[in-house]
N, C-alpha and C positions, 0 to 999 in steps of 0.2 A: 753528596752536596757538590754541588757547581765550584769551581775557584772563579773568582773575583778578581780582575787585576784590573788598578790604574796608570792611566797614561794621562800625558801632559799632551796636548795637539798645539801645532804650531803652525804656520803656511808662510811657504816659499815658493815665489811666483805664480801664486793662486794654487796651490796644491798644499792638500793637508799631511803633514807627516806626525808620528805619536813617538816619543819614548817614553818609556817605563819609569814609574813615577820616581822610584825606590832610585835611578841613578841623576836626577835632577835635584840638585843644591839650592838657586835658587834665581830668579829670574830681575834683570834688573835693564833699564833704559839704558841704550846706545849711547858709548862715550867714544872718546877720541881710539882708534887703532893705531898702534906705531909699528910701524913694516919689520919682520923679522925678514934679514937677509940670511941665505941658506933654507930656510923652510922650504918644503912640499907646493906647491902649487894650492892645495884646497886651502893653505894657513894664509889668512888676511893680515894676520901679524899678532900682536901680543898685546895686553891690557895688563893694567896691575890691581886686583881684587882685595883689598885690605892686604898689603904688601905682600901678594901671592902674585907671579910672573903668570899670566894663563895664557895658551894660544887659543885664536879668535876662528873656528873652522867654517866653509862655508858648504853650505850642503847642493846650493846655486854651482858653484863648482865640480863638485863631487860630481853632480849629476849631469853637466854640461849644458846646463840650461844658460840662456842669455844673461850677460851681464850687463848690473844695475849699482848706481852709486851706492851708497849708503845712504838713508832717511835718518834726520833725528826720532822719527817716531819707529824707528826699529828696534828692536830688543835684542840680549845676549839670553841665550838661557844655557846657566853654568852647571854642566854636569858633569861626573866624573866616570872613570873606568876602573878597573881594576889597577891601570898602569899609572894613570895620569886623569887633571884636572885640564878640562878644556869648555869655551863656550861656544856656541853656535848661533849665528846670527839667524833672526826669526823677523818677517815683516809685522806677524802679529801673532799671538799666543792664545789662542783659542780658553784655555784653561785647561780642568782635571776632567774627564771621561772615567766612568768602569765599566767595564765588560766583562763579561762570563769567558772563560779562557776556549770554549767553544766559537768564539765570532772571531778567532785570528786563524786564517789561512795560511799555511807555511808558504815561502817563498819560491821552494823548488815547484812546488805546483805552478807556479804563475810565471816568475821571473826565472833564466837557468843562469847560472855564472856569475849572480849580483851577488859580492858577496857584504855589502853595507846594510842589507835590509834584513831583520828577524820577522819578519812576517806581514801579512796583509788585514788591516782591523775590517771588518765589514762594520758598516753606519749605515742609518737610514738618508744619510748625507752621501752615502757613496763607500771609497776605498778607500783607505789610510794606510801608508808606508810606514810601517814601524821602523825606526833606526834602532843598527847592532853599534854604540859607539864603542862596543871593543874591539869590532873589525871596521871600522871606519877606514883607517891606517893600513894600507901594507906595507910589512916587514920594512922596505926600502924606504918609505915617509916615517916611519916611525924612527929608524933609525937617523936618516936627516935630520927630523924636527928636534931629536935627541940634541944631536949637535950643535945647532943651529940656535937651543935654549941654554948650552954650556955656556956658547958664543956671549949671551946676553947679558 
């Protein structure tokens, strides 16, 4: 029998990306960001989530696409890692997808060196970038953003 897996699809600057339903918390409308100084360049800054401190990550960044204000009608969707709880800014959230664990295309096929992406969804929509948010972060942002949320 096939495995089944859901993802949450979201789109940043007109492109769809998925993560894994199993590490998304829970998705809630854009509030105010207050600038962490010291953070990584992809961290927007920090939000407080029912007195939880979360950094606000931007995937617009990550990937060096163009930058754009933030919208009130933008969404955070707060998901976690093994390490850490962090949200990602999303223009809009598609919702839940399943897929048979056969329509994801590993990355090394496609993309060589990306190391944010766990794979590629095929849709009748097109291609979806799955985000790995536990390599989001390299060693040296992790350790920053560390700092930078003692600071806080």
């Amino acid at each position: 029998m096939d495995t089944l897996i859901r993802f949450v699809l979201l789109t940043v600057d007109g492109l769809t990306y998925a993560l894994p339903l199993e590490v998304v918390d829970r998705i809630i409308r854009m509030v105010e960001i207050v600038p962490l100084p010291g953070a990584p360049s992809v961290v927007e800054g920090v939000v407080n989530i029912q007195g939880e401190i979360v950094p606000i990550v931007s995937i617009r960044k990550r990937f060096g696409l163009a930058n754009r204000p933030l919208e009130v009608s933008d969404s955070l969707v707060v998901a976690h890692t093994r390490t850490r709880r962090l949200a990602i800014i999303a223009e809009s959230v598609l919702g839940v997808v399943e897929r048979l664990a056969d329509a994801i295309v590993s990355t090394s096929s496609i993309f060589h060196g990306v190391q944010h992406l766990d794979g590629v969804l095929r849709t009748s929509d097109g291609l979806v970038l799955i985000q790995d948010l536990g390599k989001f972060f390299s060693s040296e942002e992790e350790q920053s953003l560390d700092l930078a949320m003692e600071r806080e």
